[in-house]
Residue frames relative to the residue before (quaternion, step in Angstrom):
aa qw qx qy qz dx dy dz
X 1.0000 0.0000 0.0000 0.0000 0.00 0.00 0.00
X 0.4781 -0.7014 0.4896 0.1996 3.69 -1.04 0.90
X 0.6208 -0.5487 0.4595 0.3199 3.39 -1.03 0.80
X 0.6671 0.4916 -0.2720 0.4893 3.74 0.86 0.06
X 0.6662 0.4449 -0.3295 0.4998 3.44 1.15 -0.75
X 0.6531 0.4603 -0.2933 0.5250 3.69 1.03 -1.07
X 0.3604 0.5637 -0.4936 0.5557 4.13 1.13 0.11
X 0.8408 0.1837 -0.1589 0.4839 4.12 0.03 -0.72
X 0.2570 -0.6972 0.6150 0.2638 3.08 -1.36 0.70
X 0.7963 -0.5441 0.2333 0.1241 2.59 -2.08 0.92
X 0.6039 0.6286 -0.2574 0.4171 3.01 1.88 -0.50
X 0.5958 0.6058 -0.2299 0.4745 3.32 1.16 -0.81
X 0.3940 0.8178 -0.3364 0.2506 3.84 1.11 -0.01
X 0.0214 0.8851 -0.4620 -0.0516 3.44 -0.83 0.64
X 0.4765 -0.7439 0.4426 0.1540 3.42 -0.92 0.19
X 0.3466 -0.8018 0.3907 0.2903 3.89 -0.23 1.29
X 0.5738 -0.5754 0.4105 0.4137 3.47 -0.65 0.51
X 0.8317 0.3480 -0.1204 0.4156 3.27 0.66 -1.10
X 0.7185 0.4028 -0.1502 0.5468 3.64 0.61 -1.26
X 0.4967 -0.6887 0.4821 0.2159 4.05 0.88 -0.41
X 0.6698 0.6419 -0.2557 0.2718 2.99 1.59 -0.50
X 0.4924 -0.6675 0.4656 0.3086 3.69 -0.59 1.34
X 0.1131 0.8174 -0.5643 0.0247 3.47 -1.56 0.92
X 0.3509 -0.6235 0.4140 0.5627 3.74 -0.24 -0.09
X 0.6553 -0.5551 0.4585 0.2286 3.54 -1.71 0.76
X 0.3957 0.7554 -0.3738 0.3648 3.33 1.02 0.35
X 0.7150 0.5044 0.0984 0.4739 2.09 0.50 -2.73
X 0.5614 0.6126 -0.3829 0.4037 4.07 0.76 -0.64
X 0.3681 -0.5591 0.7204 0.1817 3.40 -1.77 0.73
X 0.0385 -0.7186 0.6936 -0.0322 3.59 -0.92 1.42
X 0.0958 -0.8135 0.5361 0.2042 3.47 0.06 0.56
X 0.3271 -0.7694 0.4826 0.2609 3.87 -0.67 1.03
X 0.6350 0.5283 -0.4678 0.3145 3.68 -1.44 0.85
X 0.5036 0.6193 -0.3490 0.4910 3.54 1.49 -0.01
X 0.6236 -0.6092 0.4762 0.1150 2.20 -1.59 1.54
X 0.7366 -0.2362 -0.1076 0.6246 3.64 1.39 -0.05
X 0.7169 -0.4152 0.3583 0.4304 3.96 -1.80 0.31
X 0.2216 0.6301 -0.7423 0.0538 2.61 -1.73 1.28
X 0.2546 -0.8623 0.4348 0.0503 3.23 -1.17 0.43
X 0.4638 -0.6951 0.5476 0.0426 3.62 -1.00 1.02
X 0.3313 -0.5962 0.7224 0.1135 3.61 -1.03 1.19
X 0.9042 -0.1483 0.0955 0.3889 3.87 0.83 -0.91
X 0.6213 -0.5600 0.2165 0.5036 3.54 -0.49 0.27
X 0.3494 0.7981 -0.3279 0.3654 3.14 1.60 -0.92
X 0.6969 0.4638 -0.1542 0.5248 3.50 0.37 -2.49
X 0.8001 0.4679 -0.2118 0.3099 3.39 0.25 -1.15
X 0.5350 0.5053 -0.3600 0.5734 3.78 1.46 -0.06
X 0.7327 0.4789 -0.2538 0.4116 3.23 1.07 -0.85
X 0.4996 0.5914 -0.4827 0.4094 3.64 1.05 -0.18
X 0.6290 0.6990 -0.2270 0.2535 2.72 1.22 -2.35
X 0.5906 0.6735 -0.0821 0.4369 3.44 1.28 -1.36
X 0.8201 0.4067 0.0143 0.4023 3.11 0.68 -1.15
X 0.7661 0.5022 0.1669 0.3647 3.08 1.25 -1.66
X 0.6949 0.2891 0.1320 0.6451 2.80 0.59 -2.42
X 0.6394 0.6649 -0.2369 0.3048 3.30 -0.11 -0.59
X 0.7378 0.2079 -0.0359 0.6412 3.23 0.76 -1.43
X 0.4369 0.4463 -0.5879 0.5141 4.09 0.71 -0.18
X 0.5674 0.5907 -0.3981 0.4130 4.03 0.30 -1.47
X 0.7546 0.4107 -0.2075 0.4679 3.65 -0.17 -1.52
X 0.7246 0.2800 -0.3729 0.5074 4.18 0.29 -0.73
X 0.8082 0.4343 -0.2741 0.2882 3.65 0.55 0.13
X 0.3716 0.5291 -0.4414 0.6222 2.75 2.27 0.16
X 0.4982 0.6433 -0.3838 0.4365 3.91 0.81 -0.72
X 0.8422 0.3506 -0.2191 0.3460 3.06 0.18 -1.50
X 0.6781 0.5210 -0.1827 0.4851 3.60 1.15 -0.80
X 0.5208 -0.6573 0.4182 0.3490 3.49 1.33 0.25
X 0.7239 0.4949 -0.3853 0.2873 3.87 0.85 0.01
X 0.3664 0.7658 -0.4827 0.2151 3.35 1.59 0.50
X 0.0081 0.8616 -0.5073 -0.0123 3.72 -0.60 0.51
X 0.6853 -0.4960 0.1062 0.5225 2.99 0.77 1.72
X 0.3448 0.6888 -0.5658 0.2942 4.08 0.77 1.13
């Protein structure tokens, strides 16, 4: 184990949204405005959700609500 993992405790631990990958909650990308918590290992993971995920929920609900404007 690295001097960095044994720096966090074990309780404090989180889980990337995308990649699954365990991390301390520190160290996580929480990006603020969600409707609820998720977390990132990296920005990397976190474009990719966006991409995947976020993005298109955004786009069928800009649809549905009449404020889509060709996004």
């Amino acid at each position: 184990m690295s001097a960095d993992a044994r720096q966090h405790d074990d309780d404090d631990r989180v889980v990337c949204s995308q990649c699954n990958k365990h991390m301390p909650a520190d160290l996580a990308i929480q990006p603020e405005g969600e409707d609820y918590v998720v977390f990132f290992c990296t920005p990397e993971c976190y474009a990719k959700w966006r991409a995947e995920k976020a993005d298109p929920l955004e786009h069928r609900h800009r649809k549905h609500s009449g404020t889509d404007q060709g996004r």
